[in-house]
C-alpha positions in Angstrom: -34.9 29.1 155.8 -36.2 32.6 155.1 -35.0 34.5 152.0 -34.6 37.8 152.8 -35.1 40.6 149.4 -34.3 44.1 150.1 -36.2 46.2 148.3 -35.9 47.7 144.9 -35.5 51.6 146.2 -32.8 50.1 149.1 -30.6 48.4 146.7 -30.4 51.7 144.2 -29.6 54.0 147.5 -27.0 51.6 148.5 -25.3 51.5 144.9 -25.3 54.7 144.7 -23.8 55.2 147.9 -20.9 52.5 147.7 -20.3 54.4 144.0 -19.9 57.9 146.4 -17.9 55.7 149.0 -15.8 54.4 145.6 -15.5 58.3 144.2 -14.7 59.3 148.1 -11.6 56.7 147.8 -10.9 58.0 144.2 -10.2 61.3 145.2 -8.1 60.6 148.4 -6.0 58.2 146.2 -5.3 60.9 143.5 -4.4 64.4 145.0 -5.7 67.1 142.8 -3.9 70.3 141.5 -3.6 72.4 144.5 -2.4 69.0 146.7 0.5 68.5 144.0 0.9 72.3 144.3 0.8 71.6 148.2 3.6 69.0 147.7 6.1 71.2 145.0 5.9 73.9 147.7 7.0 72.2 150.5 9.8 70.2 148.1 10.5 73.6 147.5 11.2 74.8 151.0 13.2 72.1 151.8 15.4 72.7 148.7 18.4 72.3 148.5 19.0 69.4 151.0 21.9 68.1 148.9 25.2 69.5 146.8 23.7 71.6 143.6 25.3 70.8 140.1 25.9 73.8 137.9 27.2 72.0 134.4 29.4 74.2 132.4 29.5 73.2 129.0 32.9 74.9 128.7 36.4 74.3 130.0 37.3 75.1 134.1 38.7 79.8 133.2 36.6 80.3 130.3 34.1 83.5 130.8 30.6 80.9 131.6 33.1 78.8 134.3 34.2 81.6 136.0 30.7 83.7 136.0 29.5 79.5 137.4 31.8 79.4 140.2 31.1 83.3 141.6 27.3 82.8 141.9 27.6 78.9 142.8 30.2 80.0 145.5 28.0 82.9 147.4 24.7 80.3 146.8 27.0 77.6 148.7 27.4 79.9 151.3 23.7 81.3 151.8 22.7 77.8 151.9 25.3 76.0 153.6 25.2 73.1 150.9 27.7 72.8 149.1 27.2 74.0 144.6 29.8 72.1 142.8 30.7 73.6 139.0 31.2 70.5 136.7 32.8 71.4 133.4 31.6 69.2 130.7 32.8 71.0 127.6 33.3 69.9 123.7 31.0 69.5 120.9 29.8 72.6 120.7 28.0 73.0 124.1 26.0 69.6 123.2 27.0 67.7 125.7 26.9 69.8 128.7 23.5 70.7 126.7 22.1 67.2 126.3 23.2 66.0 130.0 21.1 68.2 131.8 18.0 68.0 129.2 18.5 64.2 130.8 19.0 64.7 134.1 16.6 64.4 137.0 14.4 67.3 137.1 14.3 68.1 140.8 16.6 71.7 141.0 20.1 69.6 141.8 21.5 69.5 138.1 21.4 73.1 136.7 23.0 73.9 133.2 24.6 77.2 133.8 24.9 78.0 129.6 26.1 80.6 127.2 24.6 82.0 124.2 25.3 79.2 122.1 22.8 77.5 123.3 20.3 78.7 121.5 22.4 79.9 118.2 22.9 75.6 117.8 19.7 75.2 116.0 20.7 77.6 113.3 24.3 76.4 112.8 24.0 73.3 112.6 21.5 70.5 110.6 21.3 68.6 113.8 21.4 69.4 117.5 20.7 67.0 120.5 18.0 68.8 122.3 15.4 70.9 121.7 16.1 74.5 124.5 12.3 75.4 124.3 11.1 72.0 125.2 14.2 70.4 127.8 14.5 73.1 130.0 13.5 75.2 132.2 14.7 79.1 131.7 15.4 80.0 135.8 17.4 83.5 135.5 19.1 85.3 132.8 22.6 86.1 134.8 25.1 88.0 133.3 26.0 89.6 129.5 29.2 89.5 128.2 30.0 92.5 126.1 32.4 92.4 123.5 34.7 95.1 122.2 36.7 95.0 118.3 40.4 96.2 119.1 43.3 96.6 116.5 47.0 97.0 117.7 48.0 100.0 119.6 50.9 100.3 116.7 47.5 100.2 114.0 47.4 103.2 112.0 43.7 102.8 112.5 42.2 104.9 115.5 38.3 105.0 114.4 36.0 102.8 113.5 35.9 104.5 110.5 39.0 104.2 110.0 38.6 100.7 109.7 35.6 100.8 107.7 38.0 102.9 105.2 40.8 100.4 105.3 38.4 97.3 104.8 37.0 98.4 101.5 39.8 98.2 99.9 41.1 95.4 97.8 43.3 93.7 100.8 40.7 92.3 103.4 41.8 93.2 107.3 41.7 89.9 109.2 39.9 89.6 112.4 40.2 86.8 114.6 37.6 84.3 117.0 37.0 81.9 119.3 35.9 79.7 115.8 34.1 78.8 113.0 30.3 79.3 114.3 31.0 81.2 117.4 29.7 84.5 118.5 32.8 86.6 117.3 32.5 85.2 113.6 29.2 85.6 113.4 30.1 89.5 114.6 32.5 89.7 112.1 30.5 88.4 109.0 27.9 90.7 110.0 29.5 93.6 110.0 31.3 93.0 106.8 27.9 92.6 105.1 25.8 95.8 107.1 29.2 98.0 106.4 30.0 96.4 102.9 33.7 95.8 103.6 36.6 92.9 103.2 37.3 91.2 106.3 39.0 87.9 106.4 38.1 85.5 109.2 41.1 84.0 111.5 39.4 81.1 113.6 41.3 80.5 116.9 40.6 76.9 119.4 39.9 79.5 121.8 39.8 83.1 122.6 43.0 83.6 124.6 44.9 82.3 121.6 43.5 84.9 119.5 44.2 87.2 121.8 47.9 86.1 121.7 47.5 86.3 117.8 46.8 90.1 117.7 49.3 91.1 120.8 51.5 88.6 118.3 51.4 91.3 115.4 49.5 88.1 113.4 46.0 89.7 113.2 45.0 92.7 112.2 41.7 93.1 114.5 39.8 91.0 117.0 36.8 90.9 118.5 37.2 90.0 122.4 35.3 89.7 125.4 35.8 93.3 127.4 36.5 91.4 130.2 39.7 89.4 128.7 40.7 92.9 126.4 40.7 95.8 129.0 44.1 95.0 130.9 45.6 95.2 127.4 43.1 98.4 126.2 44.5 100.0 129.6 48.1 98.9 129.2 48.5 100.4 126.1 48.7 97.2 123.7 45.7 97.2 122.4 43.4 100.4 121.3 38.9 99.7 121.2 37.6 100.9 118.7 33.8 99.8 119.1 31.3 97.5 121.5 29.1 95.0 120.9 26.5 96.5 123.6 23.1 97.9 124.4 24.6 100.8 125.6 28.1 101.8 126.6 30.1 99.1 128.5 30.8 100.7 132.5 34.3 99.2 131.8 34.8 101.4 128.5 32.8 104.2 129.0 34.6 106.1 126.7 34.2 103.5 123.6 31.3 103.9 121.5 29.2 100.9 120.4 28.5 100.2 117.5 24.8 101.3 117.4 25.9 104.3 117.8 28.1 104.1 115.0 25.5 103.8 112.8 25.2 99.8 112.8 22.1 98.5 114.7 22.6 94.9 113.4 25.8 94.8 116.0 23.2 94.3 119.2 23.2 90.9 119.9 24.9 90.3 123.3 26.2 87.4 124.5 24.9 86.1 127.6 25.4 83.3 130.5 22.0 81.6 132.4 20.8 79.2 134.3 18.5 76.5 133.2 16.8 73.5 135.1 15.3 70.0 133.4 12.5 71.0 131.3 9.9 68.9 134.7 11.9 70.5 137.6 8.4 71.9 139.6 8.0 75.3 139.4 8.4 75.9 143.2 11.9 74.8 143.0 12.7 76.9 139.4 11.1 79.8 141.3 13.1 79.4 144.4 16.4 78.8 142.6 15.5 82.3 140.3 15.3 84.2 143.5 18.2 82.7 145.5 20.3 83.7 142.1 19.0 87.4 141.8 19.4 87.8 145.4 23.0 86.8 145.4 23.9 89.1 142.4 22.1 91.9 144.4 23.6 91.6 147.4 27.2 91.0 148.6 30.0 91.6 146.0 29.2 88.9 143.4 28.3 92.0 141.1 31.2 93.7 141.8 33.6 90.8 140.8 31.6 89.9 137.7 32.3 93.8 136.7 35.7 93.6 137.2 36.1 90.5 135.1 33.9 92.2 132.2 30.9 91.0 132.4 26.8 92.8 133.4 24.9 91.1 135.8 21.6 91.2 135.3 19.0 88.6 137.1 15.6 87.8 135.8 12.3 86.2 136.5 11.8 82.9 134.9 9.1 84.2 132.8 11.5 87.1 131.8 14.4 84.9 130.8 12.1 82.7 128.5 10.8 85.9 126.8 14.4 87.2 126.8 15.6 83.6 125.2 12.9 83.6 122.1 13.8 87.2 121.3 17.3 86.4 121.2 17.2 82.9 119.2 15.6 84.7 116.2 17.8 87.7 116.3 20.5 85.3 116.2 19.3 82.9 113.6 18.7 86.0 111.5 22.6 87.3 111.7 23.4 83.8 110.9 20.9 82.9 107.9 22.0 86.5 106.5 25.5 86.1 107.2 25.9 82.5 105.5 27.8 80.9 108.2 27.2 77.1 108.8 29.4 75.9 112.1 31.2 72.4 111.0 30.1 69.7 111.9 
């Protein structure tokens, strides 16, 4: 039989052409950046094809829940799929917290958080999740601004009034929502930036503080405006300061206290939305926009306004900045104020 030998020069063209033929197959098999893009972007327009989770880590009437509901009920509607609010509340916002930073990240399990989120870290010598690396910011939705009222029967009618009152040797006890929460830390910092007595009154909740001042059992509180105005406006209660950038539409006439003379009272409190830390970008983007468009349009905003809070709305990218800025104001108020949340 003949042996046939292919020659030296064939066999090195036909490696190197079953190696391009290998590479070709490589490349189908493996789809390279602007393919997966390709893919997000098309999950994206097809999203949401299924009922949208917004976790509250707080109970079903508190100030996140209700802001949760009036944005998940207009997205509902503008999608016609169904956004179910989930309240998952206790230990401090952790679990809520933790479930999502667990969660399947494709846009259908959405923690709709509070400020706490990102005061944790500084409170306590252990939290379950890390908020720059499990999730991903999608808008910044609404403040909440907060207002310090005394009685209406209070001999006190300024701020500086109070100031006066507190430096004496009886501290003036002002009430919160508890140990670790937003409205002690207000309160610890202002007794330090003002150098005044205060004695701290933690609450289970902030409508049970609120029933301790219209009680006669505290002398001050620090509410949400929301929760405070009926009784500011009824008589009950009198404002004497806000914990706002600038003065709340709600209480025009009440000063903050900036412009009192005490710039460390700035840090507002705030509700967002935040996906799985892998949801794809398509769908983080599509969810931001869906969000801002609902608070611009329709009467979501006017609702929120009512109920005391500021919508706002925000890029992605702005709501990230927006969170690093805030976590070290906070975590400075805290370290300076002393306060360690229990455990």
């Amino acid at each position: 039989m003949m042996k046939f030998r292919m020659h030296p020069g064939v066999m090195r063209r036909a490696g190197w052409f079953g190696l391009a033929v290998l590479g070709l197959a490589g490349m189908l098999a493996v789809p390279g950046p602007s393919q997966a893009q390709s893919a997000a972007s098309a999950a994206a327009q097809g999203y949401p094809n299924k009922p949208v989770r917004f976790v509250v880590p707080g109970a079903a009437g508190g100030g996140t829940d209700r802001v949760a509901r009036i944005v998940g009920d207009r997205l509902g509607q503008a999608w016609g799929i169904p956004v179910v609010v989930e309240n998952r509340a206790g230990g401090s916002g952790f679990i809520a917290s933790e479930h999502i930073a667990k969660s399947p990240a494709d846009g259908y399990s959405i923690l709709f958080g509070f400020t706490a989120l990102i005061q944790a870290p500084a409170l306590f010598a252990s939290v379950p999740y890390d908020w720059e690396k499990d999730f991903a910011p999608v808008s910044l939705v609404a403040y909440a601004p907060v207002v310090l009222v005394v009685p209406a029967s209070s001999p006190i009618k300024t701020l500086a009034e109070y100031v006066a009152a507190a430096k004496g040797s009886n501290p003036v006890s002002y009430g919160s929502f508890g140990i670790g929460t937003s409205f002690h830390i207000y309160g610890e910092t202002f007794q330090r930036v003002a150098g005044i007595n205060l004695l701290h009154v933690p609450y289970k909740g902030e409508s049970l503080s609120l029933t301790g001042i219209l009680g006669g059992q505290l002398q001050s509180n620090f509410n949400s405006v929301g929760i405070s105005t009926p009784h500011i406006r009824s008589g009950k209660l009198r404002a004497l300061a806000t914990v706002t950038p600038q003065r709340s539409k709600i209480l025009p006439e009440v000063p903050t206290f900036a412009e009192l003379g005490y710039p460390k009272m700035d840090a507002v409190g705030w509700f967002g939305a935040l996906a799985p830390a892998a949801t794809p970008r398509a769908i983080v983007d599509k969810l931001s926009a869906d969000i801002n468009r609902t608070l611009a349009q329709g009467d979501a905003a006017t609702v929120m306004r009512d109920l005391g809070f500021d919508p706002v709305g925000t890029t992605p990218q702005r709501f990230a900045e927006f969170l690093k800025g805030d976590a070290l104001k906070w975590k400075q108020m805290i370290q300076e104020a002393g306060i360690k949340a229990s455990e």
